[in-house]
DONU-398118 format. One record per residue (C-alpha): x, y, z. Coordinates in steps of 0.05 Angstrom, whole numbers, plus 5000, padded with zeros to 4 digits. Example, Ala and Ser with C-alpha at 12.3 -4.5 7.8 and 13.67 -1.06 7.14 Angstrom:
% DONU-398118
524649105156 527349795143 
% end
This chain:
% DONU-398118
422587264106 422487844143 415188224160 412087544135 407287184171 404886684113 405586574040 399886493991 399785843958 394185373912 391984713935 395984173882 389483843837 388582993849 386782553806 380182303831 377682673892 372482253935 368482314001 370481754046 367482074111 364582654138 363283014210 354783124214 357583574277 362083974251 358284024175 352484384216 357784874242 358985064171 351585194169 352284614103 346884134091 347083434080 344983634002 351783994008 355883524031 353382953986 354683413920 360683263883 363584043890 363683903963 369383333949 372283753897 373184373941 375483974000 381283543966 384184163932 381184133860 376784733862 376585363902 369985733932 369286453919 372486913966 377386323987 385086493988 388885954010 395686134049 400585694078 402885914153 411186064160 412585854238 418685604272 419285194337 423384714391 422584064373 424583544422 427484054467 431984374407 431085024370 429284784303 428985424261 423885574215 418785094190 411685274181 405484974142 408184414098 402984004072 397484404113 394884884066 387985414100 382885564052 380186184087 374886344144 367786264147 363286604192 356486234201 349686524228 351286414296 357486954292 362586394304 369486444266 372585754234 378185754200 378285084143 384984784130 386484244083 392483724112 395083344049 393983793991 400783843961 406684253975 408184934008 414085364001 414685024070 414384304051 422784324051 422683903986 417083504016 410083263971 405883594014 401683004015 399082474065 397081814065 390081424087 392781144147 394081844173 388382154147 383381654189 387081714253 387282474251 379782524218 376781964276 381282294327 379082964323 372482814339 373282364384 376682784426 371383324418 366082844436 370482664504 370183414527 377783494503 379284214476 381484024400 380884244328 375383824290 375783504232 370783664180 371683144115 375982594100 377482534020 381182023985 386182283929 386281773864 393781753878 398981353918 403881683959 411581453970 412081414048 416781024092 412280844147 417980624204 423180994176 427080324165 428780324093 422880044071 418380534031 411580283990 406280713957 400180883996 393981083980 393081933990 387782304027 386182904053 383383194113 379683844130 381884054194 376784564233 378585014286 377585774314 384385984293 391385544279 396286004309 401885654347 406585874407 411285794341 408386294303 410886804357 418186374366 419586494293 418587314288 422187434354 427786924325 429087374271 429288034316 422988234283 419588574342 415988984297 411788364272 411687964336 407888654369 402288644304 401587884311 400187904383 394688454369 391888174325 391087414361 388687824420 382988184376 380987614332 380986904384 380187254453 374887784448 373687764528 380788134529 379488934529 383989294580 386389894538 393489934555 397489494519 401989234563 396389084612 392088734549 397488264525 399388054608 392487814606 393487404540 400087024564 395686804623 390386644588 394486214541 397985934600 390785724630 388885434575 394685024563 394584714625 387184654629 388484244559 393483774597 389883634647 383983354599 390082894573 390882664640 384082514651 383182084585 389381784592 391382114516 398682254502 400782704441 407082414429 410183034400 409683674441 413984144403 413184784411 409984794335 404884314351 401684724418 395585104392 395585844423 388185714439 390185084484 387284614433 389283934409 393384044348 397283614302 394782754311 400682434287 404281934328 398582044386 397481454429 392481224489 394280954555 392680204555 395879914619 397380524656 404080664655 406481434655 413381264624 409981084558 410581514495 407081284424 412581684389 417881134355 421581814352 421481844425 421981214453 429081254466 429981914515 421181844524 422282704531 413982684509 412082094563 404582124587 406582304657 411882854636 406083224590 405383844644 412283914648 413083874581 407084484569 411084794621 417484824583 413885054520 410585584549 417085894576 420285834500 414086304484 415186724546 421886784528 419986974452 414787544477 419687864528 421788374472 414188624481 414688724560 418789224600 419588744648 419887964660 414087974713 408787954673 411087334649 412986934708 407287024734 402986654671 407086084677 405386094757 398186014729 399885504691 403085114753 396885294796 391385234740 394584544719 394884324801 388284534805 384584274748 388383624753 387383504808 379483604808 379283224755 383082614781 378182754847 371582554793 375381984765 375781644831 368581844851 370882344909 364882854907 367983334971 375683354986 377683055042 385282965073 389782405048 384982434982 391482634938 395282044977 390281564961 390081744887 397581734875 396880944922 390880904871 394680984805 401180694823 397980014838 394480034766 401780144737 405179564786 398879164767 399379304690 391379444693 387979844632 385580494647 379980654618 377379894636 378779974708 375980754719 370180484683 369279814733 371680294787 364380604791 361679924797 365079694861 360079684919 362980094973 359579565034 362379024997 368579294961 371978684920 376778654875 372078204825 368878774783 376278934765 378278344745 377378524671 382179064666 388178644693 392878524631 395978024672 393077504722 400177404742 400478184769 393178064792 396477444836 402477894855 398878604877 391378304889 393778344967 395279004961 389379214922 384878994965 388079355017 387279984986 379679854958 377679775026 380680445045 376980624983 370580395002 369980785061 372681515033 366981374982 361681245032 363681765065 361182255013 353681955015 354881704948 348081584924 349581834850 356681624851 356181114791 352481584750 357982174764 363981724756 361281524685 361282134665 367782274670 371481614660 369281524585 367680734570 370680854491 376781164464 380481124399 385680564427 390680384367 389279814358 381679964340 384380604289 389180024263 383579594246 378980154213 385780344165 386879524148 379979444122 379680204097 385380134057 382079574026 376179934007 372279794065 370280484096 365180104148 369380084206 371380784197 364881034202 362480524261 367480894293 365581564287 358881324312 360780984379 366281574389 359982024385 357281784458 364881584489 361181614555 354281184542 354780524543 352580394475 351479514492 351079474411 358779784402 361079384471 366579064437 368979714417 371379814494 376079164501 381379264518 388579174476 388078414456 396078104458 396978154389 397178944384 402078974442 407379054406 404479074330 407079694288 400380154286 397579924357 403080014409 407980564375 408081014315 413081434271 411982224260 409281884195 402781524225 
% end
């Protein structure tokens, strides 16, 4: 379509529309009340059955690479936005409903989605927010009335689910392929207006008046945040699991929780993606490159705009030295180095390839990590976060070795606050799989408890929360390999 950006379409009506769980957070963004959110319109309007007054829902045309490939157009299938509200503090949000019914994008699709879905992307989104993670939010979580046809490993095997819907929150949900699909089509026309117009509306602090000079600054800034976004992956140990180009917000936000995944044993080779687990192209340790690639597909989609390449190049430099940078700070806090000192980056890498070697957790062992006593550095406080006592056996030598190297760079820093500074950036909860799987089981047998205990204790990832501890195990052996807890399909 040329000149088209979007394409208006209605939200398809359910049969029985019904709050299962709701964001306090991101409700008071929406400047709604609790007296709002508990009315029945409230579930009505945010499952698709009824539409506010000055809403005009539109479905978003977009193309992108997926898994390295130039996959043509797609666009907003079963993600259908409502409109933008403004609230009393000036800010812009953009609602989105994920699940109400087909698009003229869907591609012979329902347009629908199922529980198990729903909860990860509803708990996830917060979550993430709550762990200082750039990310849309997720406002409301509805259940349907209906079941919905999916095949959930792709292996023949199809059942009905039960449908939901969730109502995705965010400052704008413009994606590098927004920009990929216009400049696809030769439509430079477009791809100039749409660039204006993301400049004016999502980054207000850009105001040099000559053009070419105004939209230099917004690849950079896109390229900043991007990496600045990765990095925050790093740090949590979070892997998307499906970095096409479609799924990387333009505002360096979290976008898209399907087959997402955390890091339980470290290991950077691991992908969550079923999709990807035979080439692993959207690894956790390849995620920078990977933002690094996409970035140059959108470079490479703007250079119509630019009279020369430059401009360009040099963005995705910022990406490589904004990503080093930030990184690498971050990394710094994890281990508890307050100054940087030479051989720190050594010592990290030592650090992190002994917890892969090892087959140690984490989360568990950043967390422990703060608890070591640098006169006395020993290997029991880590104990925990072994998966293995076999590994513990095989590497403890070597551990030891470098704890006591450890000790000493940390004492160096007069490290009287160390525990509390480490703790607050080594989160002691995150949404591991196996704890979403467990909220779905009993969710999709009516049991919404364990959905909501989790939005709690995701609330304060960082506290230790003594009531919620068992919330921080770490994987027991029976998710290691259980459908739901180690990998997922684009479908999850």
């Amino acid at each position: 379509m040329q000149g088209a950006c979007w394409s208006r379409v209605e939200p398809t009506p359910v049969a029985a529309p019904r709050l299962l769980a709701w964001s306090a957070e991101v409700a008071s963004l929406l400047d709604l009340t609790v007296e709002d959110v508990a009315s029945s319109e409230f579930a009505e309007v945010f499952t698709g059955n009824r539409l506010l007054a000055g809403m005009q829902p539109y479905a978003a045309c977009y193309g992108g690479h997926q898994f390295g490939h130039w996959a043509g157009q797609l666009g907003d299938g079963r993600a259908i936005n409502l409109g933008e509200v403004l609230n009393r503090a000036g800010q812009r949000w953009d609602l989105q409903l994920k699940g109400a019914g087909p698009t003229p994008y869907a591609r012979r699709a329902d347009g629908r989605a199922v529980l198990r879905s729903s909860i990860r992307e509803f708990l996830c989104s917060e979550a993430m927010h709550h762990l200082g993670v750039p990310t849309t939010r997720a406002l409301s979580l509805t259940a349907t009335g209906e079941a919905v046809l999916r095949d959930k490993m792709y292996d023949g095997n199809p059942r009905h689910e039960p449908g939901a819907v969730v109502c995705r929150v965010a400052p704008s949900f413009i994606r590098f392929g927004n920009f990929e699909i216009a400049s696809s089509r030769g439509d430079h026309e477009l791809l100039a207006r749409l660039v204006d117009f993301t400049i004016a509306r999502d980054f207000p602090e850009i105001v040099e008046a000559d053009a070419d000079a105004r939209r230099a600054r917004w690849f950079t800034s896109v390229c900043e945040r991007s990496a600045l976004l990765v990095a925050h992956w790093m740090r949590v140990g979070f892997v998307h699991g499906v970095m096409n180009t479609d799924n990387m917000s333009i505002l360096g936000l979290t976008i898209d929780y399907g087959p997402y995944g955390w890091i339980d044993d470290y290991d950077p080779d691991w992908t969550p993606n079923t999709t990807d687990e035979e080439h692993r192209r959207y690894r956790f340790g390849q995620q920078a490159q990977i933002a690094h690639w996409n970035l140059t597909r959108l470079a490479e989609a703007l250079a119509p705009l630019f009279a020369t390449q430059a401009p360009l190049r040099d963005g995705l430099d910022r990406f490589v030295a904004t990503y080093t940078r930030e990184y690498g700070g971050m990394m710094a806090a994890k281990f508890g180095f307050l100054e940087p000192h030479a051989g720190d980056a050594e010592s990290i890498a030592e650090g992190l390839g002994l917890l892969q070697r090892g087959e140690v957790d984490m989360t568990a062992f950043f967390r422990a990590l703060a608890t070591v006593d640098p006169k006395a550095p020993s290997l029991e406080p880590l104990r925990g976060a072994f998966y293995d006592e076999d590994a513990l056996r095989r590497h403890g030598a070597d551990f030891q070795h470098w704890l006591g190297r450890y000790a000493a760079r940390v004492s160096a820093d007069a490290p009287q606050d160390r525990v509390e500074r480490m703790n607050a950036v080594n989160p002691r909860y995150v949404l591991r799989n196996y704890l979403a799987q467990e909220a779905i089981h009993l969710a999709e047998q009516g049991d919404l408890s364990r959905v909501h205990e989790l939005l709690e204790v995701m609330r304060r990832p960082y506290d230790e929360q003594p009531e919620y501890a068992r919330y921080a195990a770490k994987r027991p052996d029976w998710a290691r390999n259980q459908p739901g807890c180690s990998m997922l399909s684009c479908s999850s």
